[in-house]
C-alpha positions as CSV (number, residue, x, y, z in Angstrom):
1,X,1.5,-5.4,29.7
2,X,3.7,-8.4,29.4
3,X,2.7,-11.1,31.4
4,X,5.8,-12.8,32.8
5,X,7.6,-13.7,36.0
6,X,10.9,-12.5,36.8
7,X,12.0,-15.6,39.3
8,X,15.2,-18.1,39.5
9,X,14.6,-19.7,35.9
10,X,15.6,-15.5,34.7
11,X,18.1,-15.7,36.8
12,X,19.5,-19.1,35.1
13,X,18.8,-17.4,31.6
14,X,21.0,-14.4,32.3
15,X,24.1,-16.8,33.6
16,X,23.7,-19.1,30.6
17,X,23.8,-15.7,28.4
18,X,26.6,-14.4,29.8
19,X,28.5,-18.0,29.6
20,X,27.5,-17.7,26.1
21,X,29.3,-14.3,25.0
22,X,32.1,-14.2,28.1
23,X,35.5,-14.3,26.7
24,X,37.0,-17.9,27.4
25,X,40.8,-18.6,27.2
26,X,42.5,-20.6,24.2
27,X,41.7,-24.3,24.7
28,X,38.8,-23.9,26.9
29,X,36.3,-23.1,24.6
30,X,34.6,-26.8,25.1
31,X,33.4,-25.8,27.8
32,X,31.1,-23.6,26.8
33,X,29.3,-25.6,25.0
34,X,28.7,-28.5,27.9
35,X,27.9,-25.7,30.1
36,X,25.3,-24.2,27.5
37,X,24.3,-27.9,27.0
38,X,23.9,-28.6,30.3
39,X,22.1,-25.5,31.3
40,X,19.2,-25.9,28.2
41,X,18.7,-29.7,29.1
42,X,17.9,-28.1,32.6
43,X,15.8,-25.3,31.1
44,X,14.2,-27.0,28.0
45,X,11.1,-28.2,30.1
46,X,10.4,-25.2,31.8
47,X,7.2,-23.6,31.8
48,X,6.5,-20.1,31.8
49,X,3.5,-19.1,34.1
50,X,1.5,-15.8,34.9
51,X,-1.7,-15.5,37.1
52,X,-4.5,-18.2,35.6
53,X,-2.1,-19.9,32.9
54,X,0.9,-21.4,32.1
55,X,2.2,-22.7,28.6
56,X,5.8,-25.0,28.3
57,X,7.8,-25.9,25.6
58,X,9.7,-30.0,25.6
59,X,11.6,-32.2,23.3
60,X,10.9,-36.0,23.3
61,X,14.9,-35.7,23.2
62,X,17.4,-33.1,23.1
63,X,19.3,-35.2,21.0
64,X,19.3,-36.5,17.4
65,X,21.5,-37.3,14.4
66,X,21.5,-35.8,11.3
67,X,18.1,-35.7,9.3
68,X,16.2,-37.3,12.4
69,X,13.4,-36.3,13.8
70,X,11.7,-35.7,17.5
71,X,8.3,-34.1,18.8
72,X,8.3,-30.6,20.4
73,X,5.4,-30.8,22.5
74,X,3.9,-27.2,23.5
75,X,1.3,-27.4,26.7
76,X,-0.9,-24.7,28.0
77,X,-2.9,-24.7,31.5
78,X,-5.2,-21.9,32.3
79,X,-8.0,-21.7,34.3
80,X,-11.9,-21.0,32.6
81,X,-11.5,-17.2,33.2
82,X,-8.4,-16.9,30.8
83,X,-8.7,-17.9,26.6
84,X,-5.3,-18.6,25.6
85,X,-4.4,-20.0,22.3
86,X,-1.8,-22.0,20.2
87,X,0.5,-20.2,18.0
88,X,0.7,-20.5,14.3
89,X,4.0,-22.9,13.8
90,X,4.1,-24.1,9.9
91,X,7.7,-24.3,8.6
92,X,9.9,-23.9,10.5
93,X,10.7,-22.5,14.9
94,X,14.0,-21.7,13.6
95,X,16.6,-21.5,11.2
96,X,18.0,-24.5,11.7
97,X,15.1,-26.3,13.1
98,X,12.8,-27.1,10.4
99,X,8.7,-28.6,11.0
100,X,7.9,-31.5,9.3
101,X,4.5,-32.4,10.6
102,X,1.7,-30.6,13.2
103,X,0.0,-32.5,15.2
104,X,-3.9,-31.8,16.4
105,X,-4.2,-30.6,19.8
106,X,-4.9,-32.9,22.6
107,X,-7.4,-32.4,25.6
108,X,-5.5,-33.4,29.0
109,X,-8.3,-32.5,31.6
110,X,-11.1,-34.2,32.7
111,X,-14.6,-32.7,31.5
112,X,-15.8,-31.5,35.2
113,X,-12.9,-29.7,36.0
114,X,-12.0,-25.8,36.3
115,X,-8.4,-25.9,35.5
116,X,-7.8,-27.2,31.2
117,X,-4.8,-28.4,30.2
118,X,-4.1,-29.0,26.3
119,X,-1.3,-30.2,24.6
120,X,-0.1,-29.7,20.5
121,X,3.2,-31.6,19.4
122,X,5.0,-30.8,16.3
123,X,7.2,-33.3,14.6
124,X,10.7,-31.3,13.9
125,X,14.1,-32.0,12.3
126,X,17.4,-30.6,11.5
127,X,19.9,-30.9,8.7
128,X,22.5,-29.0,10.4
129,X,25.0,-30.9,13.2
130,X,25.5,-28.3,16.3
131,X,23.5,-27.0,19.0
132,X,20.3,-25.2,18.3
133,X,18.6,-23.2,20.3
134,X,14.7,-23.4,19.9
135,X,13.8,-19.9,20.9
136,X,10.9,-18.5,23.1
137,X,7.2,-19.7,22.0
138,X,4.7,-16.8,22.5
139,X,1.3,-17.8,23.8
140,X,-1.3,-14.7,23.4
141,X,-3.9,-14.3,26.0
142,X,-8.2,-13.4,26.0
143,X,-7.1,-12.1,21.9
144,X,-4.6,-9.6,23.2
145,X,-1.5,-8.9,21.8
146,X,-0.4,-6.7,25.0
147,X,-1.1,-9.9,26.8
148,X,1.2,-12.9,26.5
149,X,3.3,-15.6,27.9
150,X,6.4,-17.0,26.4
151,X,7.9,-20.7,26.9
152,X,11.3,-20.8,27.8
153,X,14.0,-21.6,25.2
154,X,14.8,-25.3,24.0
155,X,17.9,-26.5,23.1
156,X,18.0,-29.4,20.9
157,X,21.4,-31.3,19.4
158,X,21.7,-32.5,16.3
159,X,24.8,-35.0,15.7
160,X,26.3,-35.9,12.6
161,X,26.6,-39.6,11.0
162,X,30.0,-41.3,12.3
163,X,31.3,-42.3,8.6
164,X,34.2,-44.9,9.5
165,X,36.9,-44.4,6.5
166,X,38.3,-48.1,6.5
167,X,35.4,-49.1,5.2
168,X,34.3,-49.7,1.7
169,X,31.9,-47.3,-0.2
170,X,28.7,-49.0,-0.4
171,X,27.0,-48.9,-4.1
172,X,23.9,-46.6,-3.9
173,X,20.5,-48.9,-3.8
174,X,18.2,-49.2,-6.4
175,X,14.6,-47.5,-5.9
176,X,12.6,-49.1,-3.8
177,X,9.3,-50.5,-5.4
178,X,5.9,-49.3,-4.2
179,X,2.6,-51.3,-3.9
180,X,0.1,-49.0,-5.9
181,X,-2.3,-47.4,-4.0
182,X,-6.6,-47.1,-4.5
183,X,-5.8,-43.2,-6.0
184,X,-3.2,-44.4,-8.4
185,X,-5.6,-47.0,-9.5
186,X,-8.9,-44.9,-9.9
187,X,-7.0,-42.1,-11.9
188,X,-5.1,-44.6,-14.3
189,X,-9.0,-45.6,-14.7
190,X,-10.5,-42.5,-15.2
191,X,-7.6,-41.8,-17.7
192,X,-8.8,-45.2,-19.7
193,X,-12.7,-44.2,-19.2
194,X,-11.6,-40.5,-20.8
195,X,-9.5,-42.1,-23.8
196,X,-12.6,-44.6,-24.6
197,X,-14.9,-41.8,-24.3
198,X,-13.3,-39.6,-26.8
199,X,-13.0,-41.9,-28.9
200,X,-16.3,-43.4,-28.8
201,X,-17.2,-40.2,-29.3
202,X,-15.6,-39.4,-32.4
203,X,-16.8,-42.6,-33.9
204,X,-20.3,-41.5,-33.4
205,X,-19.5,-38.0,-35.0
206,X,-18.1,-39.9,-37.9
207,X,-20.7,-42.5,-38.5
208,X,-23.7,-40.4,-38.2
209,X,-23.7,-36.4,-38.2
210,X,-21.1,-36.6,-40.8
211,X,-23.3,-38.1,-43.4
212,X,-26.4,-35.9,-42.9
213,X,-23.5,-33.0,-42.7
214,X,-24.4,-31.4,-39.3
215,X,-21.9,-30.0,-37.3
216,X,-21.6,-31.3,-33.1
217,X,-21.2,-28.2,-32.6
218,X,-24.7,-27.5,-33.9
219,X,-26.4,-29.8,-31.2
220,X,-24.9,-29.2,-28.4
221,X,-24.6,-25.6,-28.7
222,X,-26.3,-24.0,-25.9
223,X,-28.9,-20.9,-26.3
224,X,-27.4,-17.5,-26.2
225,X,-28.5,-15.3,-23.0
226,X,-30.1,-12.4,-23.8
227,X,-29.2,-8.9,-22.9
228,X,-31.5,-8.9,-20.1
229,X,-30.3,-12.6,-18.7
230,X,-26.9,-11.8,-18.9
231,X,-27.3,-8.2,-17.4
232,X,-29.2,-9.8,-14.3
233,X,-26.8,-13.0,-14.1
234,X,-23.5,-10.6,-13.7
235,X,-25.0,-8.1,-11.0
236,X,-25.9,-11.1,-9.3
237,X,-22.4,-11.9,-9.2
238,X,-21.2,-8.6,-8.8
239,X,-23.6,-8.6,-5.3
240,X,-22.3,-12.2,-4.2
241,X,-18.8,-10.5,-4.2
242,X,-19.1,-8.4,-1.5
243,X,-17.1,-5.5,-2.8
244,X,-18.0,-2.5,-0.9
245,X,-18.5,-4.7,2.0
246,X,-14.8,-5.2,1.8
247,X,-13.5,-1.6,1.4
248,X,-13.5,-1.3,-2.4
249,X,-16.1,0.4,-3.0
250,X,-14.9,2.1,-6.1
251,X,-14.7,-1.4,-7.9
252,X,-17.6,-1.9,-6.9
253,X,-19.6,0.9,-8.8
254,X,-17.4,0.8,-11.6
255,X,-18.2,-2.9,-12.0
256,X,-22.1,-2.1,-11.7
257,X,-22.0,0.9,-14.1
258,X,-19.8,-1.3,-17.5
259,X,-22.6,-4.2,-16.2
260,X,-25.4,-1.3,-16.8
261,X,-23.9,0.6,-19.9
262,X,-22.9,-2.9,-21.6
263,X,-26.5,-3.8,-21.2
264,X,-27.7,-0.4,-22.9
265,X,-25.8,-1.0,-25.7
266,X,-27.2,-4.5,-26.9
267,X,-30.7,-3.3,-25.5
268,X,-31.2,-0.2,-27.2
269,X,-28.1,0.1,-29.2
270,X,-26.8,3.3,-27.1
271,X,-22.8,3.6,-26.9
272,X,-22.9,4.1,-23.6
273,X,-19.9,2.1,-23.3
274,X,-18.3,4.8,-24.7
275,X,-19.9,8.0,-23.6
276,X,-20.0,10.0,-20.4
277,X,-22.9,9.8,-17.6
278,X,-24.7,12.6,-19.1
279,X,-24.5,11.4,-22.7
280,X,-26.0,8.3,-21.6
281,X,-28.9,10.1,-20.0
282,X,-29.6,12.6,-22.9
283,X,-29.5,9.1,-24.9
284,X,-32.0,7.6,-22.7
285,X,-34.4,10.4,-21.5
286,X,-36.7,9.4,-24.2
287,X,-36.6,5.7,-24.0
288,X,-37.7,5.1,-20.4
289,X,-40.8,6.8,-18.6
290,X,-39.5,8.9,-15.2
291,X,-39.3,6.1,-12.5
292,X,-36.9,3.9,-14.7
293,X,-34.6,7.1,-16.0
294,X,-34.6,8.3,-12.2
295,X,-33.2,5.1,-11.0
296,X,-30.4,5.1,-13.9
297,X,-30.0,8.4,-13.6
298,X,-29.1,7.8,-9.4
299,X,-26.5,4.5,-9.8
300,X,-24.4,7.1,-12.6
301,X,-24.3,10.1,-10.6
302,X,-23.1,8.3,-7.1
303,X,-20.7,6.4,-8.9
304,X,-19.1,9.4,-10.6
305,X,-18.7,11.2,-7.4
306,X,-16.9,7.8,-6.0
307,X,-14.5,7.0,-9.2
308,X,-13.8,11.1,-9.6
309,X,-14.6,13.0,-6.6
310,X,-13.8,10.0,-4.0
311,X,-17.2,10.6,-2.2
312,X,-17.8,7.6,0.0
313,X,-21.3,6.4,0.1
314,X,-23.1,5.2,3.1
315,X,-24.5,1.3,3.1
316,X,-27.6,2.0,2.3
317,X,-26.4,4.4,-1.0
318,X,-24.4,1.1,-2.1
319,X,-27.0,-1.1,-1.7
320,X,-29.6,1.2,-3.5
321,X,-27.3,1.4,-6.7
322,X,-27.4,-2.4,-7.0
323,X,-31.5,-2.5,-6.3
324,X,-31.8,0.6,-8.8
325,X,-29.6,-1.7,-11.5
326,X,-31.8,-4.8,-11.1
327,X,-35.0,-2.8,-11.4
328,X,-33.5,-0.5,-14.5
329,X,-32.9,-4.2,-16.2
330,X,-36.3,-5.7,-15.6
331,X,-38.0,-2.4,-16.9
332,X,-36.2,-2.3,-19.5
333,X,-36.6,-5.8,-20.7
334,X,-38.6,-6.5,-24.1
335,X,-41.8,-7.6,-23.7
336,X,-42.5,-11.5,-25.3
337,X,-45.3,-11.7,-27.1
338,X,-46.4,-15.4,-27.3
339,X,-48.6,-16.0,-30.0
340,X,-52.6,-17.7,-29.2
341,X,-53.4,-21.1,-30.4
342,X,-56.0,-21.6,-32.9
C-alpha cells in the first residue's frame, strides 16, 4: 500500500505536467519554462504527509551558477508509533544534480515530546546550465517497502557564467601554495625514521654478523609450526569465517577436509591429498584406535554427500565436522617426550 495523499498539490503536479509536454506555438516556447519555473519554486517546499508522518524536500535556493553549490535539506515528522528512515543519497539525486557532501542528521524536537522531527541536508551542485528537476525522495516506513512516502519534486536552476567578450583574456594563475598540514609532516617523518632505519640496519649486518659469517636471516627466522599447530591454527580460521552460517556450506567442508587431508600427509605421510575418502580411511584404519577413525571417518562422508550428492546438513551436522576435525588433530598429535634431569 502506497501511503500518499491525492489533494490540490496532485492536482498542481498534473497541470505543471501537462504545461510541460502540451504543444506550444512557434515563439512562445519561453513560456514554458517560467511557468514550469514558477510552478516548482511553488512546489519545491512541499511536504508529502500520510497518517503519523510527513517528510519534505527544500533548496537553500533554487538558484545557482555554474559549479556552485546549495543545501537540499530533507525533513521527516512522525509521531512515536511510526519508524521512518532517511534514504541512502551518495552521488548523485539526479543526472544532472550531483552530491558533494552529506550532512549528519539533525534532532529538531524537544526531548519530552510525542511528535519528532529530524532534519539531513546534503550539500549538491550542478555542472550543467538549465532547469533540473530534483525528482521525488522516497521515505520507507516501520522497514516496509509496501509502505512509503515520497517528497514532492524540486526544481533547482543552474545559470551559466556571464563571460563579457570586450574584455581581455586573463592569464591562468599560478597554483596556489598550501601551508603543510600535521599528516604531511608526520609521514615525511616516518619516511626519514624508515630510511635511517634501514640503513642502520644494514650497517649492523655489515659490521658484525658478516664477520662471524651468519646470515640475518638465521636470527630472526621464526620456528616452523608443526603439523599439528598449523592444522589447529587454519580450522580456527576456517570456524571464525562463518561459512556455512552464510549459505556456503559446500566451501565450507571442502575447506575443512584439504585442512584434514593436508594434515595427514605431513603427520603420517598418507597422500590423502590425493586419494578418495575411502582410500584415506583404508590408509588410516590401522593408525588410529575406533573413536579417532570414527570421527574422521564422519567429517569425509558428510562432506562427500555435500560436494557430490548436494545433501544439505543440518547446524548441528556442520558444527560436528569442525568439533570431529579439532579432536581428529589433537589425537593424532605426537606425543613429546621431555627428557628427566639428572
Amino acid at each position: 500500500m502506497r501511503m500518499e495523499v491525492r489533494s490540490w498539490k496532485s492536482e498542481v503536479r498534473s497541470c505543471v505536467n501537462l504545461c510541460a509536454f502540451a504543444p506550444l506555438p512557434a515563439g512562445r516556447q519561453g513560456l514554458r519554462a517560467i511557468f514550469l519555473f514558477s510552478a516548482f519554486c511553488f512546489l519545491f517546499s512541499v511536504s508529502a504527509f500520510s497518517q503519523g508522518a510527513s517528510v519534505s524536500a527544500q533548496l537553500d535556493t533554487n538558484v545557482i551558477k555554474l559549479g556552485g553549490q546549495t543545501k537540499l535539506r530533507l525533513r521527516i515528522e512522525h509521531t512515536k508509533d511510526v519508524i521512518i528512515a532517511f534514504p541512502e543519497l551518495k552521488d548523485s539525486v539526479s543526472s544532472h544534480v550531483e552530491i558533494v557532501e552529506v550532512h549528519k542528521a539533525d534532532t529538531l524536537h524537544e526531548k519530552e515530546t510525542t511528535f519528532y522531527k529530524f532534519e539531513k541536508s546534503y550539500t549538491i551542485t550542478s555542472f550543467d546550465t538549465g532547469f533540473w528537476v530534483i525528482p521525488p525522495i522516497r521515505f520507507y516506513m516501520n522497514n516496509d517497502t509496501a509502505q512509503y512516502l515520497e517528497t514532492e519534486p524540486v526544481m533547482l536552476e543552474v545559470r551559466g557564467v556571464a563571460i563579457d567578450p570586450l574584455k581581455d583574456v586573463n592569464d591562468i594563475k599560478e597554483p596556489l601554495s598550501l601551508p603543510i598540514t600535521w599528516q604531511e609532516i608526520l609521514l615525511i617523518a616516518g619516511i626519514i625514521f624508515l630510511v635511517v632505519g634501514l640503513i642502520s640496519a644494514f650497517a649492523l649486518y655489515w659490521l658484525f654478523f658478516r664477520k662471524k659469517k651468519l646470515k640475518i636471516t638465521q636470527l630472526f627466522q621464526p620456528k616452523p609450526l608443526s603439523a599439528t599447530e598449523k592444522a589447529l591454527g587454519l580450522l580456527d580460521q576456517l570456524r571464525k569465517k562463518k561459512l556455512w552460517e552464510n549459505n556456503q556450506v559446500k566451501l565450507y567442508h571442502s575447506e575443512l577436509t584439504d585442512i584434514v587431508r593436508n594434515y595427514i600427509d605431513e603427520r603420517f605421510g598418507v597422500s590423502s591429498p590425493e586419494q578418495v575418502s575411502d582410500e584415506t580411511l583404508a590408509a588410516m584404519r590401522d593408525r588410529v584406535d575406533e573413536n579417532t577413525f570414527a570421527k574422521l571417518k564422519q567429517l569425509l562422508q558428510l562432506a562427500d554427500m555435500v560436494k557430490f550428492a548436494k545433501a544439505q546438513p543440518i547446524s548441528n551436522e556442520n558444527e560436528l565436522s569442525m568439533n570431529n576435525a579439532v579432536d581428529f588433530v589433537n589425537a593424532t598429535k605426537p606425543i613429546e617426550v621431555k627428557e628427566e634431569k639428572k
